[in-house]
C-alpha positions in Angstrom: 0.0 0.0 0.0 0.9 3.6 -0.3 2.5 5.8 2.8 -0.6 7.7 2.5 -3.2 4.8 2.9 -1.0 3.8 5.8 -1.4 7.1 7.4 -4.7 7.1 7.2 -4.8 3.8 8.4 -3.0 5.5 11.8 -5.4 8.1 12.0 -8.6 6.7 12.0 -7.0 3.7 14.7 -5.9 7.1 16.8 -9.9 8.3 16.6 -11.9 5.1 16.2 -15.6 6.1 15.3 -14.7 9.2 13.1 -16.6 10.0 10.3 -15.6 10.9 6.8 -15.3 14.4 7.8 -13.3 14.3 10.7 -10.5 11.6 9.1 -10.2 14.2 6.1 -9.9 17.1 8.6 -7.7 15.1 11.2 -5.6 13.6 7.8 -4.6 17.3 6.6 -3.3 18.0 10.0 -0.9 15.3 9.7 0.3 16.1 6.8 -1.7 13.4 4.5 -1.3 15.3 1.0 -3.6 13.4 -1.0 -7.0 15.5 -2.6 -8.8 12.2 -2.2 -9.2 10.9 1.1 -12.8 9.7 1.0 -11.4 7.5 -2.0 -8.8 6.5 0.4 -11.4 5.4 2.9 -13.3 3.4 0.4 -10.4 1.2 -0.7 -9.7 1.0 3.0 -13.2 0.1 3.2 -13.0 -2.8 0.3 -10.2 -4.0 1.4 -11.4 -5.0 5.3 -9.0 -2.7 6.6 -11.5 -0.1 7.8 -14.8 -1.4 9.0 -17.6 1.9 8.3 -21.1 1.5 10.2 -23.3 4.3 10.3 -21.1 6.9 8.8 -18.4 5.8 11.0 -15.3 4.3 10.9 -13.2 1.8 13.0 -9.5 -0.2 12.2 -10.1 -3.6 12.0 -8.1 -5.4 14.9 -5.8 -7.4 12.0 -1.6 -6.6 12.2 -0.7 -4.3 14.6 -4.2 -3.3 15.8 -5.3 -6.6 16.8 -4.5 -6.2 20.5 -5.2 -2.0 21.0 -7.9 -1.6 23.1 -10.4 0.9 22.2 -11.3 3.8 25.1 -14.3 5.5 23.2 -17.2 6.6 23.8 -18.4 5.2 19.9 -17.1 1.7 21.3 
């Protein structure tokens, strides 16, 4: 995968339940270039990397995330 889509990856496992919105807003501000991150999301999406439900999104607990434990509220 690309640096990006493994960025975003870290982001959205840093806020678990964010929507579309907040993972492009919380992408710019660490420094995630691309134009395009909902398409980024959706590939996450197809490839079972992100899980969405309800406009929100979680990391699937697969690789590194498999034993972080989730604190939120969205949980």
């Amino acid at each position: 995968m690309t640096e990006e889509y493994d960025q975003l990856l870290e982001v959205v496992a840093e806020n678990p339940g964010a929507t579309i919105e907040e993972i492009t807003d919380l992408a710019r501000k660490h420094d995630i270039t691309s134009t395009n991150i909902p398409n980024l999301v959706s590939r996450a999406v197809s490839n079972d990397d992100l899980l969405e439900f309800d406009g929100r999104h979680w990391v699937m607990r697969t690789g590194k995330y498999r034993f972080h434990r989730y604190n939120h509220p969205e949980t």
